[in-house]
N, CA, C and O of each residue as an XYZ file, in Angstrom:
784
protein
N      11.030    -22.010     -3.075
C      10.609    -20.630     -3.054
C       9.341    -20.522     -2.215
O       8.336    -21.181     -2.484
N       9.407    -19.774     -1.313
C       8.019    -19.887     -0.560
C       8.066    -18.141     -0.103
O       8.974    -17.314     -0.186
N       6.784    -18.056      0.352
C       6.056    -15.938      0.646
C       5.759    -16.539      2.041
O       5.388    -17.658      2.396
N       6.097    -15.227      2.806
C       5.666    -15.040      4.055
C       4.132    -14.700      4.066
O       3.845    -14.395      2.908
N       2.755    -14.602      5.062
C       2.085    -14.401      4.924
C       1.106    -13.527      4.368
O      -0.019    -13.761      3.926
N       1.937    -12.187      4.511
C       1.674    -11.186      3.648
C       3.018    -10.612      3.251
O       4.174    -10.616      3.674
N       2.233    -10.051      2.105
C       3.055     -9.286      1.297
C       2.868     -8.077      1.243
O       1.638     -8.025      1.268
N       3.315     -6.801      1.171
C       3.169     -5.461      0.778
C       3.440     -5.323     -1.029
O       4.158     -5.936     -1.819
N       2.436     -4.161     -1.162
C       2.354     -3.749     -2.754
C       3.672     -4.079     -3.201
O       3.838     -4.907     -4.096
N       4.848     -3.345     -2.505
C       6.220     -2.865     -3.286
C       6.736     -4.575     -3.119
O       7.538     -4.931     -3.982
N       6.511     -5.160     -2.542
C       7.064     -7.161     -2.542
C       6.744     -7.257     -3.480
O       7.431     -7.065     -4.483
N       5.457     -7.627     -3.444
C       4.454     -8.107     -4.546
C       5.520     -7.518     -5.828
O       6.320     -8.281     -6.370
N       5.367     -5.752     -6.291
C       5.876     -5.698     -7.225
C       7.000     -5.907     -7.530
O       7.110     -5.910     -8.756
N       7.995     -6.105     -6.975
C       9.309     -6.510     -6.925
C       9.628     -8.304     -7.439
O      10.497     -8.814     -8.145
N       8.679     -8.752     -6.829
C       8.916    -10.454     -6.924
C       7.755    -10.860     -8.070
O       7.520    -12.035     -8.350
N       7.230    -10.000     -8.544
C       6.001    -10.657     -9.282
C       6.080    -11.592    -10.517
O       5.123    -12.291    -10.851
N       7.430    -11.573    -11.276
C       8.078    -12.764    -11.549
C       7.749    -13.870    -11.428
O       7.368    -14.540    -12.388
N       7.820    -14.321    -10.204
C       7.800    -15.643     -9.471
C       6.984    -15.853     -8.840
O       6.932    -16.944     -8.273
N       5.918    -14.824     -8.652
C       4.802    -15.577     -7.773
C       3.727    -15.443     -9.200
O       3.936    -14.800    -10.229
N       2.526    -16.296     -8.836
C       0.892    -16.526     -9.275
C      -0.165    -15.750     -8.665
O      -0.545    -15.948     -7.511
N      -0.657    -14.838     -9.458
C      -1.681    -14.214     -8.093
C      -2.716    -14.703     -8.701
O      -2.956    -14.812     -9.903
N      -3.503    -15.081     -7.487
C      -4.716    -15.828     -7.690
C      -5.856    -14.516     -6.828
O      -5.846    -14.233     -5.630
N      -6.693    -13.959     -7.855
C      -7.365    -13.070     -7.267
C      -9.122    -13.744     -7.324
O      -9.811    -14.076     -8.289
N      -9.485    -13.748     -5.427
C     -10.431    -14.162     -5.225
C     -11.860    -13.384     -4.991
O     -12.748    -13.812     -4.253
N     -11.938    -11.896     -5.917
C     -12.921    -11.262     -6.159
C     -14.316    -12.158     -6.646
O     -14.126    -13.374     -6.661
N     -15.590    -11.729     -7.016
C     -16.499    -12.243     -7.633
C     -16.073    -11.913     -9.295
O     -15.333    -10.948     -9.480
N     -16.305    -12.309     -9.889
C     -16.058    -12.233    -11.659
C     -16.133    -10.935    -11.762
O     -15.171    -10.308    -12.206
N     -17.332    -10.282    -11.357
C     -17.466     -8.549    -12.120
C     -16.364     -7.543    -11.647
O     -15.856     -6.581    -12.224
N     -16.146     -8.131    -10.298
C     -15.226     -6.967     -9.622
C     -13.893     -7.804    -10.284
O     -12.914     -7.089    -10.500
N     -13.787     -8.966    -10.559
C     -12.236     -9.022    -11.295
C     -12.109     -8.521    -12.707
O     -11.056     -8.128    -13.209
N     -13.410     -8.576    -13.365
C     -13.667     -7.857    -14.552
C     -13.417     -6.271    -14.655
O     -13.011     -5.676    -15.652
N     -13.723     -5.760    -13.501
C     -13.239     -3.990    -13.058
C     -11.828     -3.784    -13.074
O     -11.343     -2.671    -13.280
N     -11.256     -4.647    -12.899
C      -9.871     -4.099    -12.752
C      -9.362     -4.872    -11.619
O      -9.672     -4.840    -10.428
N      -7.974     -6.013    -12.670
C      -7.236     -7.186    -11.738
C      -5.718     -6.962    -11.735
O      -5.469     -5.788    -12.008
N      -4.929     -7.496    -11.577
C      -3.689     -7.427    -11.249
C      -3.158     -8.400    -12.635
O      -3.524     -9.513    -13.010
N      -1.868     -7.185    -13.332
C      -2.047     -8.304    -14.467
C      -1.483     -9.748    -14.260
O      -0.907    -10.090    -13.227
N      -1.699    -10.564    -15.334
C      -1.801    -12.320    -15.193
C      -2.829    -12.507    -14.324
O      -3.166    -13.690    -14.336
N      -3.305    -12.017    -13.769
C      -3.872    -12.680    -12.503
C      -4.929    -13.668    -13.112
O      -5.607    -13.555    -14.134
N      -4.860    -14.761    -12.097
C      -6.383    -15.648    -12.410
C      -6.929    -15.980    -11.351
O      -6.594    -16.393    -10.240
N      -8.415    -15.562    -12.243
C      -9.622    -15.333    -11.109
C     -10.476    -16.650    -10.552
O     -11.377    -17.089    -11.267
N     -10.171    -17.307     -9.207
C     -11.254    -18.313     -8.672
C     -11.859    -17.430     -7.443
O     -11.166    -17.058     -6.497
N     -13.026    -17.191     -7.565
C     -13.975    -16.772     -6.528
C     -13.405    -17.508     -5.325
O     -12.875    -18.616     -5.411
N     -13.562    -16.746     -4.080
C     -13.086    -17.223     -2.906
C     -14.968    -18.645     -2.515
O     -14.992    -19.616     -1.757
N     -15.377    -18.452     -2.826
C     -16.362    -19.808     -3.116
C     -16.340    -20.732     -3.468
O     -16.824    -21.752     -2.977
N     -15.359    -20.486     -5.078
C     -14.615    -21.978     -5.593
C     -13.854    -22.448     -5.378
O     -13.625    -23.524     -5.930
N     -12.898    -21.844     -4.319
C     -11.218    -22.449     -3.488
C     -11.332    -23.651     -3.611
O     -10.524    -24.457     -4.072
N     -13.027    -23.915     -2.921
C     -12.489    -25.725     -2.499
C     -12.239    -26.543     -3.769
O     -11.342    -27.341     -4.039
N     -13.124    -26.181     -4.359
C     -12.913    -27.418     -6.348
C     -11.722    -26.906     -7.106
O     -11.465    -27.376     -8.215
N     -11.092    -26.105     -6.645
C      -9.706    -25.436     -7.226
C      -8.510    -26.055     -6.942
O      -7.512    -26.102     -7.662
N      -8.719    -26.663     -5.530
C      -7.584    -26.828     -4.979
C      -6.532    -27.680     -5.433
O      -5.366    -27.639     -5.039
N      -7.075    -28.554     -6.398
C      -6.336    -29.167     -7.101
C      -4.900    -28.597     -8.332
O      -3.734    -28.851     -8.630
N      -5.840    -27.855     -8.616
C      -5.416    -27.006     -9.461
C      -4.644    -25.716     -8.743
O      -4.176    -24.869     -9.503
N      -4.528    -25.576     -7.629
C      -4.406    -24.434     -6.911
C      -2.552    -25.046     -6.269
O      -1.535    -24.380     -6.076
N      -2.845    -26.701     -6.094
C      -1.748    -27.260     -5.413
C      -0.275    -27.299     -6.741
O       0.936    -27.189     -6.549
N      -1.090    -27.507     -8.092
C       0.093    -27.405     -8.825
C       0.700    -26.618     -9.031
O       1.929    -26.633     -8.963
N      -0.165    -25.470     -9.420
C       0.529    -24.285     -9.918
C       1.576    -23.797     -8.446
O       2.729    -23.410     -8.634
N       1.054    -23.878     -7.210
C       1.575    -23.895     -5.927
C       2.869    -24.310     -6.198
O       3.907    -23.692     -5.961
N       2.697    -25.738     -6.872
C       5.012    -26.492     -7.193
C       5.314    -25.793     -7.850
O       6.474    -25.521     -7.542
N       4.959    -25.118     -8.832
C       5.945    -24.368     -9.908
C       6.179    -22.630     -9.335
O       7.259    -22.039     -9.361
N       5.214    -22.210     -8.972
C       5.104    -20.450     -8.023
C       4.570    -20.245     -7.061
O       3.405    -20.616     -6.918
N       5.176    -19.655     -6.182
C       4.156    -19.384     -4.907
C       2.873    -18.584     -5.139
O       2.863    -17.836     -6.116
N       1.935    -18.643     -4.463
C       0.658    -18.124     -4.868
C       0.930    -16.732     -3.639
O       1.432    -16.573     -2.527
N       0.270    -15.980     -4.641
C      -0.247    -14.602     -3.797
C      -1.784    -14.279     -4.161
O      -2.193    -13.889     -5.255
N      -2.296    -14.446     -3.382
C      -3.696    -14.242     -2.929
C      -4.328    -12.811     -2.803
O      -4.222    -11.953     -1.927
N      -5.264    -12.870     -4.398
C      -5.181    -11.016     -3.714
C      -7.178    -10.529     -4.317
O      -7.891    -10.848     -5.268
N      -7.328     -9.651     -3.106
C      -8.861     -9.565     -2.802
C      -8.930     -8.101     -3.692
O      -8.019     -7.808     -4.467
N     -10.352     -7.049     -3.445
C      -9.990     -5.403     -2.828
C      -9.285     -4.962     -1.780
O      -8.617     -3.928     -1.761
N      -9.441     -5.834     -0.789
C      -9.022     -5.021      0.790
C      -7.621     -5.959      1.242
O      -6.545     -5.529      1.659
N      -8.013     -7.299      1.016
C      -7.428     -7.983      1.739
C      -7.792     -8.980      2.904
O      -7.010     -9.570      3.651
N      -8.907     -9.015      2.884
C      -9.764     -9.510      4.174
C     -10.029    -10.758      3.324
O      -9.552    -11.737      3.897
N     -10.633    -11.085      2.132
C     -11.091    -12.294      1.765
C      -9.892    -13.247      1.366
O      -9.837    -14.476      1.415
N      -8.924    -12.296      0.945
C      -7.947    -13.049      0.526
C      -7.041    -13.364      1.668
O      -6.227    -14.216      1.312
N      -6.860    -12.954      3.043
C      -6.655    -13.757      3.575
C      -7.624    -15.305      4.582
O      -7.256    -16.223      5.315
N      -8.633    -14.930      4.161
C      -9.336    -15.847      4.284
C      -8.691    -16.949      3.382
O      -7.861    -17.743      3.825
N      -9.142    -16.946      2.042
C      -8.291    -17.951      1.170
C      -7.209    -18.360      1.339
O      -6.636    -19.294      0.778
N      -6.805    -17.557      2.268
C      -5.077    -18.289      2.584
C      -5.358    -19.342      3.248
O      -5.422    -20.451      2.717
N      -5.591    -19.095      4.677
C      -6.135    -19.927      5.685
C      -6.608    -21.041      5.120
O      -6.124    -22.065      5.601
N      -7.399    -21.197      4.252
C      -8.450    -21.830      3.555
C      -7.209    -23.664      2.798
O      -7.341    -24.888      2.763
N      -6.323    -22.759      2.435
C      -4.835    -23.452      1.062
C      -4.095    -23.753      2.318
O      -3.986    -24.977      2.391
N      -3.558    -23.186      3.305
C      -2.573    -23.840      4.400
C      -3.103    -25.175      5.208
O      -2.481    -26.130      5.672
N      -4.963    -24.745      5.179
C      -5.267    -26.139      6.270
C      -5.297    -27.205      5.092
O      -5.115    -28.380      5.413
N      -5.520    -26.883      3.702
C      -4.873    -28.245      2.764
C      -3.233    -27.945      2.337
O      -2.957    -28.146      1.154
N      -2.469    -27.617      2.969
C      -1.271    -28.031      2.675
C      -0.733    -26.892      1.615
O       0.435    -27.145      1.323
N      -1.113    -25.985      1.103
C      -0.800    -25.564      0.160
C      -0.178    -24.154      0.745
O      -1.084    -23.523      1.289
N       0.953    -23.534      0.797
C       1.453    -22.660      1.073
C       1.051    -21.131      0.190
O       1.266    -21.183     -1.021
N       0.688    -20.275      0.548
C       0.184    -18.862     -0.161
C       0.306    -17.953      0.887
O       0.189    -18.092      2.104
N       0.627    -16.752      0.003
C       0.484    -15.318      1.168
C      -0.942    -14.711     -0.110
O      -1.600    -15.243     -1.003
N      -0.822    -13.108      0.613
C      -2.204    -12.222      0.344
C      -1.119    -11.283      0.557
O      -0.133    -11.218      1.291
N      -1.875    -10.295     -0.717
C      -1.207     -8.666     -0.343
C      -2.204     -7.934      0.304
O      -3.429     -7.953      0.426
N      -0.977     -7.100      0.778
C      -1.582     -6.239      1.769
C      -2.382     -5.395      1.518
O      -1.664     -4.543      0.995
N      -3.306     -5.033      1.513
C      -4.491     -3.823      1.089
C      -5.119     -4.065     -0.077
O      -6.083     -3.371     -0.398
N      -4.559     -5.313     -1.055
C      -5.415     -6.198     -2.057
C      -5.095     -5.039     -2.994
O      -4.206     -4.194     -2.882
N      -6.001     -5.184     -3.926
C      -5.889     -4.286     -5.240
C      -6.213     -2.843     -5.105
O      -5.763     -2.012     -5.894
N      -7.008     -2.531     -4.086
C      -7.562     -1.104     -3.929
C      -5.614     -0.447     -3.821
O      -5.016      0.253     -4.638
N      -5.005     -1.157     -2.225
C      -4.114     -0.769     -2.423
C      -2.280     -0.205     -3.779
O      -1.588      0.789     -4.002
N      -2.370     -1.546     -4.198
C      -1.956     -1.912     -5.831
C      -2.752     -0.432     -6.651
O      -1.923      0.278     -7.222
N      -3.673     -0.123     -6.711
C      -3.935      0.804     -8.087
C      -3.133      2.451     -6.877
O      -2.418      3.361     -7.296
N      -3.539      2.283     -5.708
C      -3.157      3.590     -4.976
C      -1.857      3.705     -4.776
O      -1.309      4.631     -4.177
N      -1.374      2.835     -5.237
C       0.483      3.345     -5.250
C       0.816      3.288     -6.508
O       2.032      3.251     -6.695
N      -0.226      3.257     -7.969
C       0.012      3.571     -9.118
C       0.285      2.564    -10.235
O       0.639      2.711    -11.405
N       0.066      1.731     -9.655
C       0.089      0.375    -10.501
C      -0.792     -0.100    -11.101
O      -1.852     -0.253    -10.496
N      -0.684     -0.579    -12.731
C      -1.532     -0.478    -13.472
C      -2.517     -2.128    -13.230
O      -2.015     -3.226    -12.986
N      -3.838     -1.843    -13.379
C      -4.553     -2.931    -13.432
C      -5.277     -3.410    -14.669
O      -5.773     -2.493    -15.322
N      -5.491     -4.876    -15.243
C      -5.665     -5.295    -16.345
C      -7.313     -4.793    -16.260
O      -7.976     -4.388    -15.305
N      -7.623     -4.989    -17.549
C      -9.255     -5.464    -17.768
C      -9.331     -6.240    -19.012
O      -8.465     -6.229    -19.886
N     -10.353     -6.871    -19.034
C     -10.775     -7.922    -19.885
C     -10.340     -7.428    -21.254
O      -9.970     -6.255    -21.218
N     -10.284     -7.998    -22.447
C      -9.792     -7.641    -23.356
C     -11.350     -6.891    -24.697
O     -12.465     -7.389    -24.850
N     -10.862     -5.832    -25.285
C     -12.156     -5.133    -25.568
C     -13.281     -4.866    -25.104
O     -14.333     -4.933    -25.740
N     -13.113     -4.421    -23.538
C     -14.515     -4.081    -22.670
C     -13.807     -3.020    -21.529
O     -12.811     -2.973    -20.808
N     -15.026     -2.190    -21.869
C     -14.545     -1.044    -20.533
C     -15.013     -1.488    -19.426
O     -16.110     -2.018    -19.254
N     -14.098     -1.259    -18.565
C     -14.612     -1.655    -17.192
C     -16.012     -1.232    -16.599
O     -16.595     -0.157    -16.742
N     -16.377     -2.277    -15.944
C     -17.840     -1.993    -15.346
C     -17.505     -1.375    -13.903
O     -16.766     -1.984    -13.130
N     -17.952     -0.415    -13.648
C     -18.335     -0.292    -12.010
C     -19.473     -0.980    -11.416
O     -20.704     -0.978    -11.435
N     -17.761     -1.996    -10.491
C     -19.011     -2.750     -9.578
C     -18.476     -2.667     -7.991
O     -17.317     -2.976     -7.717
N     -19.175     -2.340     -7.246
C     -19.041     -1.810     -5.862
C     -18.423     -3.249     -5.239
O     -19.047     -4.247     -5.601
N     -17.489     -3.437     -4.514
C     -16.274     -4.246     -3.506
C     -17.345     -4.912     -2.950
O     -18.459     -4.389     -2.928
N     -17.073     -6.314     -2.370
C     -17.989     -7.057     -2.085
C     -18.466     -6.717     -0.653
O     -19.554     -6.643     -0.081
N     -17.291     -6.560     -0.362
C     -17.276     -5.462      1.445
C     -18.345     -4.628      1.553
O     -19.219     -4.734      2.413
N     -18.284     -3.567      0.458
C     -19.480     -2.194      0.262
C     -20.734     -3.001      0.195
O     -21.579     -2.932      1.088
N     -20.886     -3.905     -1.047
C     -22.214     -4.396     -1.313
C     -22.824     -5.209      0.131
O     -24.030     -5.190      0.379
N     -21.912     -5.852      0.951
C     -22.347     -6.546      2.111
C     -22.833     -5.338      3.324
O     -23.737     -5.393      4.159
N     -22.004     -4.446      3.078
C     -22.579     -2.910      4.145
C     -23.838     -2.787      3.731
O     -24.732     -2.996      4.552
N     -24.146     -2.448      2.468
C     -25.310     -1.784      2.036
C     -26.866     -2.862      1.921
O     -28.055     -2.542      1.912
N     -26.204     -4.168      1.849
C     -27.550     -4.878      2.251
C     -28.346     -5.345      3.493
O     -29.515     -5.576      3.804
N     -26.709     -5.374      4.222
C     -27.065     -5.638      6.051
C     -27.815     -4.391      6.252
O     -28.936     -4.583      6.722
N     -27.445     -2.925      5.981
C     -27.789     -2.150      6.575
C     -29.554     -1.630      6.207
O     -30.477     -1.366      6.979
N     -29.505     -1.635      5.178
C     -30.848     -1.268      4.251
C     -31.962     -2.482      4.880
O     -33.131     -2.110      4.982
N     -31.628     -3.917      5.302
C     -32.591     -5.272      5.997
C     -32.531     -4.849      7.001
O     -33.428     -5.515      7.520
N     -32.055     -4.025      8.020
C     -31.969     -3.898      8.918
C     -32.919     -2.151      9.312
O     -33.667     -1.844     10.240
N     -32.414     -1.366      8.111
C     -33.930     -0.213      8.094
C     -34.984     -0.694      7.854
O     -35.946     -0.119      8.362
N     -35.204     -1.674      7.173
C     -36.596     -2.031      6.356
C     -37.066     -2.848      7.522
O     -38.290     -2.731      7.585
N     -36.576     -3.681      8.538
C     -37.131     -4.691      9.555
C     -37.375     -3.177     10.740
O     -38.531     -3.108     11.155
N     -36.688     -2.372     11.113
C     -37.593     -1.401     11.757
C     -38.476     -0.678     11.376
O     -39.532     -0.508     11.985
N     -38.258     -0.306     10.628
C     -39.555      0.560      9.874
C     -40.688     -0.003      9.740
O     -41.736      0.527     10.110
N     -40.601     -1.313      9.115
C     -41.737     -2.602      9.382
C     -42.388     -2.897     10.489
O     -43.559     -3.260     10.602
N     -41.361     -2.679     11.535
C     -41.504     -2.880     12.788
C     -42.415     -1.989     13.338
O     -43.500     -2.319     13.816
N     -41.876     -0.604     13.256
C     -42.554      0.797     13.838
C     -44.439      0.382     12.792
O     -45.455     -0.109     13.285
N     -44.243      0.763     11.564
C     -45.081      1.022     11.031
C     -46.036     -0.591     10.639
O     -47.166     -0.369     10.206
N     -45.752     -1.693     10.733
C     -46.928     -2.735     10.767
C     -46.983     -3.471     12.087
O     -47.998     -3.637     12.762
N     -46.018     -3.802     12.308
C     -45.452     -5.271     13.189
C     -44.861     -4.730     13.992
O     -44.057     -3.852     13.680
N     -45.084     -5.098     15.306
C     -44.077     -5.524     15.985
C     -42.723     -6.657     15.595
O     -41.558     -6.382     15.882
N     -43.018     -7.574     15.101
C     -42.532     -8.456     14.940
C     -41.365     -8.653     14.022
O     -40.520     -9.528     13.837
N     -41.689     -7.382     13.480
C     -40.595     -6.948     11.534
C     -39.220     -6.783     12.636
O     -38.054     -6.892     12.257
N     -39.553     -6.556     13.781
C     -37.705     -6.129     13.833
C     -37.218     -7.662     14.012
O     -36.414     -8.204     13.253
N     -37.578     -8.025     14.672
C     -37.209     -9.914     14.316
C     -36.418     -9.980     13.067
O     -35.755    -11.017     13.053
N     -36.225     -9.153     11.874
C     -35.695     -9.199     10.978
C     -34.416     -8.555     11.085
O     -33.528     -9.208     10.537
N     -33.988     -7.337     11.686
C     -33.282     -6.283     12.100
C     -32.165     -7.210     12.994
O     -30.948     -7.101     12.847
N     -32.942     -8.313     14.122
C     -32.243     -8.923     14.878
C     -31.357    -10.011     14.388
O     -30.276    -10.441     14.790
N     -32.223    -10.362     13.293
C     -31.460    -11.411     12.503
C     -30.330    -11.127     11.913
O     -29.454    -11.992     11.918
N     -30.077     -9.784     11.236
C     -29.403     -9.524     10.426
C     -27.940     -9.327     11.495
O     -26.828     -9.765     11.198
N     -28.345     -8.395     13.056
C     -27.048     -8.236     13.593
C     -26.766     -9.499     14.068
O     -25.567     -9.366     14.311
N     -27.128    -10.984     14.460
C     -27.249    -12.378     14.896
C     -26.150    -12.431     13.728
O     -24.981    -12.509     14.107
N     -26.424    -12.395     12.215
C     -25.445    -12.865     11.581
C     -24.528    -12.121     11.256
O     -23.729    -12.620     10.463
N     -24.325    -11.017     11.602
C     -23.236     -9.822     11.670
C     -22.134    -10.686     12.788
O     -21.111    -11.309     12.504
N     -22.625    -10.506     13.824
C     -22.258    -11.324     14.757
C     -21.253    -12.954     14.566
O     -20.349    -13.476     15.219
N     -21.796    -13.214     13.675
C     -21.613    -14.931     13.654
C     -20.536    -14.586     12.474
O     -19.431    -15.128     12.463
N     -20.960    -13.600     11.440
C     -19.621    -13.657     10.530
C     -18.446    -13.040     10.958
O     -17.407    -13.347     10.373
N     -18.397    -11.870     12.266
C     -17.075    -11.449     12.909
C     -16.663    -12.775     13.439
O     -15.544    -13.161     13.101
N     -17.409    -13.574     14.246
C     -16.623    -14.671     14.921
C     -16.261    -16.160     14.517
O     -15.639    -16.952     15.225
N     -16.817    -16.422     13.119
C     -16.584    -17.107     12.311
C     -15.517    -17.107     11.258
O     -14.947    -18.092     10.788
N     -15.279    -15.415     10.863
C     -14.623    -14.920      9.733
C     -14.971    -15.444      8.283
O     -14.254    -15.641      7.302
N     -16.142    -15.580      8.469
C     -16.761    -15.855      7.169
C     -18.505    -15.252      6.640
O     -19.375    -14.849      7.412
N     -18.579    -15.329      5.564
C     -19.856    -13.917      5.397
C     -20.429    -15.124      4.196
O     -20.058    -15.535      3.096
N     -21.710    -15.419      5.297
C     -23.056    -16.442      4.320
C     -23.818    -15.018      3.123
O     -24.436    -15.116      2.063
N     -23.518    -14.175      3.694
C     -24.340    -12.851      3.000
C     -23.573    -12.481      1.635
O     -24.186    -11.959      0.704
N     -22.108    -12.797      1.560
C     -21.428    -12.373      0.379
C     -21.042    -13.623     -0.475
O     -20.355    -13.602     -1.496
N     -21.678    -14.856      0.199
C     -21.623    -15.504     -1.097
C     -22.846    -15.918     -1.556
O     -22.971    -16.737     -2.467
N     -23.976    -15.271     -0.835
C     -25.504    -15.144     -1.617
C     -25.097    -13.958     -2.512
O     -25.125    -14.116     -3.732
N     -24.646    -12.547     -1.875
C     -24.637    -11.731     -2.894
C     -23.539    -12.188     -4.453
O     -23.724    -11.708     -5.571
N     -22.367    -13.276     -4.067
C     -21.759    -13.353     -4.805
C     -22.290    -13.688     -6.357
O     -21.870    -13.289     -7.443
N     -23.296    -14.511     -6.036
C     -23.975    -15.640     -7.172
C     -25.014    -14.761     -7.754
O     -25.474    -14.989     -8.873
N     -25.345    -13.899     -7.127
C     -26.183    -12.802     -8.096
C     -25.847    -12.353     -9.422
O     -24.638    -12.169     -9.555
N     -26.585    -12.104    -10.507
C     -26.010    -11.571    -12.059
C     -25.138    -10.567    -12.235
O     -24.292    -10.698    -13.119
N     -25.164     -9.506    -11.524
C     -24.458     -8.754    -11.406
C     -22.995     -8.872    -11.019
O     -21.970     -8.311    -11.410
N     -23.211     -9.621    -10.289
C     -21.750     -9.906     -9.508
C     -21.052    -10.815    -10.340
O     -19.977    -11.220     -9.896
N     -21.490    -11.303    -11.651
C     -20.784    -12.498    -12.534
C     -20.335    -11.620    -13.635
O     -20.793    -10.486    -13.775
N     -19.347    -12.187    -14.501
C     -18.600    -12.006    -15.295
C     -19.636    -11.827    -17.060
O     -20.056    -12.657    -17.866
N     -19.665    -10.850    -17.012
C     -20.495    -11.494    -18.519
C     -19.972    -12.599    -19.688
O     -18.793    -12.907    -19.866
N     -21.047    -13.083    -20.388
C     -20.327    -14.257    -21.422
C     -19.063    -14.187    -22.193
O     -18.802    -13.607    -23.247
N     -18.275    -14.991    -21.332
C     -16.961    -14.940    -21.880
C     -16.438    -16.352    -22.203
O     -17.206    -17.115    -21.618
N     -15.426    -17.122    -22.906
C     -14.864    -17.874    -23.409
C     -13.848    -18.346    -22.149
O     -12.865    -17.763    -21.691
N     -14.581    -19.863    -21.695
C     -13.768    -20.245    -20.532
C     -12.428    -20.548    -21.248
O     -12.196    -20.943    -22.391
N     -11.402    -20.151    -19.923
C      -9.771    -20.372    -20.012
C      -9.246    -20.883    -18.927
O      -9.324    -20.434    -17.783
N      -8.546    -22.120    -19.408
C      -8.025    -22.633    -18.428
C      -7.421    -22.152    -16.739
O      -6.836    -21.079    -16.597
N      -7.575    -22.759    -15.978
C      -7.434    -21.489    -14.734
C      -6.044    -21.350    -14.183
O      -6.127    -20.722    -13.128
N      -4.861    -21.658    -14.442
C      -3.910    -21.313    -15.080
C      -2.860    -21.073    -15.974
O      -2.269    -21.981    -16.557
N      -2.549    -19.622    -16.133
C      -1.875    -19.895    -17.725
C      -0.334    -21.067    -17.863
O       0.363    -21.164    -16.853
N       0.053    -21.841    -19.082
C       0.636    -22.276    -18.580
C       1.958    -21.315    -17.690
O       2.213    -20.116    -17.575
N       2.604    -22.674    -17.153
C       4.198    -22.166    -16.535
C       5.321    -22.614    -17.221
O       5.715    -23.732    -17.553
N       5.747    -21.476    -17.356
C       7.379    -21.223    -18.246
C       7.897    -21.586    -17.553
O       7.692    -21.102    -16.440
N       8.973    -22.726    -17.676
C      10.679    -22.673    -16.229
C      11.658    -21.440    -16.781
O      12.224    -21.322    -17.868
N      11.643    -20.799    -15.923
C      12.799    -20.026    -15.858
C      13.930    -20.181    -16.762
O      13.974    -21.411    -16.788
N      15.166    -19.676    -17.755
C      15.980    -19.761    -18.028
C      17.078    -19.820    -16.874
O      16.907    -19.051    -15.928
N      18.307    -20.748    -16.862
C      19.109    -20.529    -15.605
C      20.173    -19.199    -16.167
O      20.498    -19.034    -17.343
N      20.660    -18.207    -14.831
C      21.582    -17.422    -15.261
C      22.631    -18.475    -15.545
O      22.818    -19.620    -15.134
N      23.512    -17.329    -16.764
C      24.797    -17.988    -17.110
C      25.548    -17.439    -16.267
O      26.744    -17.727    -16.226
């Protein structure tokens, strides 16, 4: 059984049976609202997962699923250069709740609003990047040196496809899961009954 690289919502819901979605949000935003079963490894922890990422891989194909879709296909990339076959849905969960599909939350807790890691990475590049001119205009010359830095690594994460900025923001308190009772990081796997 193997997934093409991506998947669309209506795949996804159609086959969800048989695939594993492994959703690579930060804890709070999987705490907001996940795809049900889903289990959550931060796209940070892929690499110490992978072990664990390769088994569940023999028994279901993995579907990889972000907000947007951008990190989670990162994580793909990430499982193919070790061998491990996975797709990503298309438009991630934002898409999934906009065609009406219900999303889990933690058990006895209302969901927290926590802004997409995408948004939170807009709003800090952009705000270091007012504060290094303004610094600039009003003390220093030198404050925009800060401004420059920030588009230098704007820069380096389009052509890298990877963001040093969202996994500083990742590890922040906010962005973690509050105290919860670790669970194994996948549930077990049932074999199938064969049709008669």
């Amino acid at each position: 059984m193997s997934v093409s690289a991506d998947l669309s919502v209506s795949e996804a819901v159609s086959r969800r049976h048989e695939l594993t979605f492994v959703d690579v949000r930060t804890p709070a935003e999987f705490a907001s609202g996940h795809l049900p079963e889903a289990v959550n490894i931060p796209l940070d922890r892929i690499g110490r997962a992978l072990p664990d990422l390769r088994k569940a891989a023999e028994h279901r194909p993995l579907l990889v699923v972000c907000a947007s879709g951008a990190r989670a296909q990162n994580a793909v990339a990430t499982l193919a250069s070790h061998g491990i076959d996975a797709s990503s849905l298309t438009g991630g969960t934002t898409a999934w709740a906009a065609e009406g599909h219900r999303l889990e939350h933690p058990e006895g807790r209302r969901p927290r609003a926590v802004w997409a890691m995408e948004r939170q990475v807009r709003f800090t590049a952009g705000s270091v990047v007012l504060l290094g001119l303004a610094l600039g205009l009003l003390v220093h010359p030198a404050f925009r040196l800060l401004s420059a830095g920030i588009a230098a690594g704007l820069v380096f994460s389009a052509l890298s496809n990877t963001c040093g900025m969202a996994v500083v923001l990742g590890r922040l308190p906010f962005n973690q899961r509050r105290k919860t009772p670790l669970a194994p990081p996948f549930p077990p796997i049932t074999p199938k009954k064969p049709l008669a």
